[in-house]
C-alpha positions in Angstrom: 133.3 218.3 198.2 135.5 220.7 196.6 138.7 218.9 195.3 142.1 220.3 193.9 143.2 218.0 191.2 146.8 219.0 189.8 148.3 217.3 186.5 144.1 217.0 185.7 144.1 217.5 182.4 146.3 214.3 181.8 145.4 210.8 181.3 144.9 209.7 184.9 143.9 212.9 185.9 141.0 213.6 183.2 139.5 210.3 184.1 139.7 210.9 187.8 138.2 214.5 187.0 135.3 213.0 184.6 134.7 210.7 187.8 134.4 213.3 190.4 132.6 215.3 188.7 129.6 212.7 187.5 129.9 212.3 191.1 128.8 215.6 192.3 132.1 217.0 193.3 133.3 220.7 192.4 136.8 220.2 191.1 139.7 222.6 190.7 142.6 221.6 187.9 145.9 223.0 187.6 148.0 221.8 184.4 150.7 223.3 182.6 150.3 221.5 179.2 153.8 221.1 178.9 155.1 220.0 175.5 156.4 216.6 177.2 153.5 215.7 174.5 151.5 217.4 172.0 149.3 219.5 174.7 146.4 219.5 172.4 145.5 216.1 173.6 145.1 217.2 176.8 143.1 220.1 176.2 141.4 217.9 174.3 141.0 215.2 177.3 139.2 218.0 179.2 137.1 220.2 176.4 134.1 218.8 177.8 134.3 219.7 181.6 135.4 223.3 180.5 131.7 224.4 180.2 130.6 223.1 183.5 129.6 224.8 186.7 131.7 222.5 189.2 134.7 222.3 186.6 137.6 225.1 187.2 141.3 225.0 185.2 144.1 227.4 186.8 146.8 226.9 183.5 150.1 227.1 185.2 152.9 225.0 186.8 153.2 223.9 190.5 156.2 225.6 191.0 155.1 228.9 190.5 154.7 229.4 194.1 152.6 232.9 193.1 150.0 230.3 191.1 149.6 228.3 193.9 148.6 231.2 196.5 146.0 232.7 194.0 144.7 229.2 193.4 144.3 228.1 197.1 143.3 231.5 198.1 140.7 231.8 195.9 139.5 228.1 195.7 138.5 227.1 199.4 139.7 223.2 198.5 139.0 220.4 201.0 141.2 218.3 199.8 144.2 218.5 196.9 144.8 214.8 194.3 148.3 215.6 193.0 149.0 213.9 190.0 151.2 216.6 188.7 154.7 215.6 187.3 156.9 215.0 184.9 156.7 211.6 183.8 158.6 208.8 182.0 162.3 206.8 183.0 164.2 207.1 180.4 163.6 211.0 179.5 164.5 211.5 183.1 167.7 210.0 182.8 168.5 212.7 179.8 167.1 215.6 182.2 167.3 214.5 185.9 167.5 218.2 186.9 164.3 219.4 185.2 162.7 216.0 186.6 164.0 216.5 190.4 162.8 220.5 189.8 159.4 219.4 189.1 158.4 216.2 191.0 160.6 217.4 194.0 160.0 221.1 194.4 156.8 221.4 192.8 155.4 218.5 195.2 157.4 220.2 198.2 155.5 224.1 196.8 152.4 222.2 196.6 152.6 220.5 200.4 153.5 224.2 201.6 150.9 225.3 199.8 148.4 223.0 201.6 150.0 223.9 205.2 149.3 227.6 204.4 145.5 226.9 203.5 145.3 224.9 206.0 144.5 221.9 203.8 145.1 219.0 205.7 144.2 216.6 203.0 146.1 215.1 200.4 146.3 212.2 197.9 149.7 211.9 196.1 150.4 209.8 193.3 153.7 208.4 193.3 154.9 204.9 190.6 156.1 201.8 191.0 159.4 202.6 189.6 160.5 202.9 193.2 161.0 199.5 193.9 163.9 199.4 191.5 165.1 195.7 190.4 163.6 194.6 193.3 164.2 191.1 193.0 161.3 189.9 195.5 157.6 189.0 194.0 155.6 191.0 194.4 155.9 194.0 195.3 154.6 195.2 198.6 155.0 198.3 200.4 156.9 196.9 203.0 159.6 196.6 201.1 162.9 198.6 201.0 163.2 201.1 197.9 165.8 202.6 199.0 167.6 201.7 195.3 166.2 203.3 192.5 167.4 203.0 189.0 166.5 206.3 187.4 165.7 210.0 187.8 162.2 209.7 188.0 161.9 206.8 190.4 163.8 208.8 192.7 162.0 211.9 192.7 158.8 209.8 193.1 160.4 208.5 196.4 161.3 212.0 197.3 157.9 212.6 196.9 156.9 210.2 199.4 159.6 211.4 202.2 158.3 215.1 201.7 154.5 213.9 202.0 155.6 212.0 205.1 157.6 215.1 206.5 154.3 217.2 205.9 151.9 215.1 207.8 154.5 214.1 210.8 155.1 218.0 211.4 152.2 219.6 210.1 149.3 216.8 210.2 148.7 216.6 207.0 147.1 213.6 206.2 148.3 211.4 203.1 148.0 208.6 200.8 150.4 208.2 198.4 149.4 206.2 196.0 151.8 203.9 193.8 151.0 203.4 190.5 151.6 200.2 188.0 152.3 200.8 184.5 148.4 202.3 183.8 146.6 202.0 180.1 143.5 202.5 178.8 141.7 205.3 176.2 143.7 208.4 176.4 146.4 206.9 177.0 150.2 209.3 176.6 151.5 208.5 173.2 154.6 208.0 174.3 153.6 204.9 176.4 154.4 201.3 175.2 150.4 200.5 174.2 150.2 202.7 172.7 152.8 203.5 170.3 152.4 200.1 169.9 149.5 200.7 168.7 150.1 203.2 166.3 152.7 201.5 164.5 151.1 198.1 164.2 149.0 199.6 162.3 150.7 202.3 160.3 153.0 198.7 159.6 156.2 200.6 161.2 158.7 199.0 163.1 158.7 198.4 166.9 161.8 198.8 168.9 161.6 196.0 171.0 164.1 196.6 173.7 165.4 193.0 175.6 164.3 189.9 174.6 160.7 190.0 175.6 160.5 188.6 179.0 160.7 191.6 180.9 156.8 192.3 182.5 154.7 194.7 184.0 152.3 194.9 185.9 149.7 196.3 183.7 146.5 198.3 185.3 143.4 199.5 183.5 143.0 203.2 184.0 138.8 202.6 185.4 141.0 200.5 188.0 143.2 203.0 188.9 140.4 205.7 189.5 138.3 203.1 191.6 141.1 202.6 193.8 141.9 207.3 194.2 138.1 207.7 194.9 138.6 205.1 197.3 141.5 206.8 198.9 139.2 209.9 198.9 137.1 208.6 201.6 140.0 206.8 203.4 141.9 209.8 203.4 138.6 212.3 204.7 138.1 209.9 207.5 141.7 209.0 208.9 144.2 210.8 210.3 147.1 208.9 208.1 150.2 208.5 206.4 149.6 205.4 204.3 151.3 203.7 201.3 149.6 202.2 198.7 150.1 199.7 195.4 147.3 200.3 192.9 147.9 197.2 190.1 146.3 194.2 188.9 148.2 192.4 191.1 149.3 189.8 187.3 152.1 190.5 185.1 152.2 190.1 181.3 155.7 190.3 179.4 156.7 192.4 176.7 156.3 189.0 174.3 152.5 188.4 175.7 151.5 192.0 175.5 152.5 192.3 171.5 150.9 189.2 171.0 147.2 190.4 172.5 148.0 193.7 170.3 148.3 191.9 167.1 145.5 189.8 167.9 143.0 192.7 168.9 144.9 194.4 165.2 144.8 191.8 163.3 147.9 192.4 162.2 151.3 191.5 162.9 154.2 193.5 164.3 157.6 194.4 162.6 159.8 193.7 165.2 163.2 196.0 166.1 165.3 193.7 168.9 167.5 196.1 170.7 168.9 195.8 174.0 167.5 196.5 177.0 167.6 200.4 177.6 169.3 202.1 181.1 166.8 203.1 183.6 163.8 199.9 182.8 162.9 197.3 185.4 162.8 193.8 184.6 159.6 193.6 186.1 156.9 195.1 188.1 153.9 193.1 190.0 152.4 194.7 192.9 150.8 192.7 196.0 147.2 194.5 196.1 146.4 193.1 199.9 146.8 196.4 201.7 144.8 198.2 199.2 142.1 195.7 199.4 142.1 196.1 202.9 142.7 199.7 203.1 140.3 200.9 200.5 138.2 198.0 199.6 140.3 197.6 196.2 139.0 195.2 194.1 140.3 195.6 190.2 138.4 193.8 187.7 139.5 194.3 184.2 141.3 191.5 182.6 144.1 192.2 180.5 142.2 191.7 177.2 139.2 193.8 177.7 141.4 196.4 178.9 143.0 195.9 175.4 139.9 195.5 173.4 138.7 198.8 175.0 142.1 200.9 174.0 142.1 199.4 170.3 138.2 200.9 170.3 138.9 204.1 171.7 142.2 204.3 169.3 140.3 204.1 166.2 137.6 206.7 167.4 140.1 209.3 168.4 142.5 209.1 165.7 
């Protein structure tokens, strides 16, 4: 199958594209390699595919409407993986314009974009950051989340309404994906694990924001991808509109997750205590049922192999 895969050169979307390929698929990627992070890594993340036959990069941004039209013209896609955006709460609440630009209008360019190829396909990833404070355990996609507490949540939930829109007028068919707080080897840098990580053991404090009891709901990437190429077939074989949690269906707390660092590290943190920042959750924990019903969803990787596994790759990379 031939497969558009935007933000592919990211974490996530690198893995998913390392997948898919091994798998036989010929994949298209469209990344910007914004500066968000140092966009070496990512070119980095993909410097192996860029050789291969079934392997294609289009560098530009999804809301260059002119991009898109070359790329869809000229690729002949079955089905488009968006992953593109710009990520992370608490930058969004500094920029909420260039976040609702992006992860609004680039996912409503991109849906347009499909419509006009007549790509009726699509597999969007959106966060759990929608839910809010939702003070009901756990999450499911029944819920309301009609209260976000940040920027970025709420373009994520835009996202959703405009994937709806597209498949209700235009039969587009979509899962849209929600995400929980994903780790693993190439991992942003900006993410908790992280820089976590990195200054555990460069013995550098740790801004520790609340008092450690906050949790997430935290998913190993190989998890995350089992449960897109699931969605894959799901998607190719149902005319749909779906919602979807992707997590480990456990939480860990802030407390728990710098304990299992320091453990893997030998090596203990220098803690920062500052109060919780505007824009976090208390805590995320998605209920996995639909998925596992859905998609056959089963994820496997306890919290300290997942851990083990980063702490390897960490030390290779750097």
């Amino acid at each position: 199958m031939r497969i558009l895969v935007t933000g592919g050169a990211g974490f996530i979307g690198s893995h998913l594209c390392e997948r898919l390929l091994g798998e036989g698929h010929e994949i298209g990627c469209i990344d910007n390699f914004c500066d968000y992070y140092d966009p070496r890594i990512k070119r980095s993340n993909i410097a192996g595919f860029l050789s291969g036959e079934y392997y294609e990069l289009f560098e530009g941004d999804i809301r260059d409407q002119a991009l898109l039209d070359r790329v869809f013209a000229q690729g002949k896609f079955e089905m488009v993986i968006h992953l593109a955006a710009m990520a992370g709460v608490r930058p969004s609440i500094e920029n909420p314009t260039l976040y609702q630009d992006v992860n609004c209008t680039g996912t409503l360019n991109l849906l347009e974009a499909c419509r006009q190829a007549g790509i009726t396909r699509l597999i969007y990833a959106s966060s759990s950051s929608v839910y809010g404070n939702n003070p009901k355990v756990p999450f499911s996609e029944e819920d309301r989340v009609d209260f976000p507490i940040s920027p970025y949540a709420a373009s994520k939930k835009a996202g959703e309404l405009l994937c709806h829109t597209y498949h209700h007028l235009f039969d587009i068919s979509c899962v849209a994906l929600r995400f929980f707080t994903v780790y693993g080897p190439r991992q942003r840098p900006d993410l908790a694990i992280h820089k976590f990580t990195r200054r555990i053991m460069e013995g550098t404090p740790i801004q520790v924001y609340g008092d450690g009891s906050s949790s997430r709901d935290y998913t190993y990437v190989d998890d995350i991808v089992d449960g897109i190429v699931a969605s894959i077939g799901y998607v190719m074989q149902n005319h749909c509109f779906e919602i979807v949690n992707l997590g480990e269906s456990q939480t860990i707390t802030l407390a728990q997750l710098l304990k299992t660092l320091e453990d893997e590290l030998g090596k203990e943190a220098i803690k920062e205590m500052l109060p919780m920042q505007p824009g976090d959750v208390d805590r995320t924990f998605a209920d996995v049922s639909k998925a596992k019903r859905l998609l056959g969803y089963n994820p496997g990787t306890a919290f300290k192999d997942g851990i083990h596994r980063f702490v390897k790759w960490y030390n290779e990379y750097r």
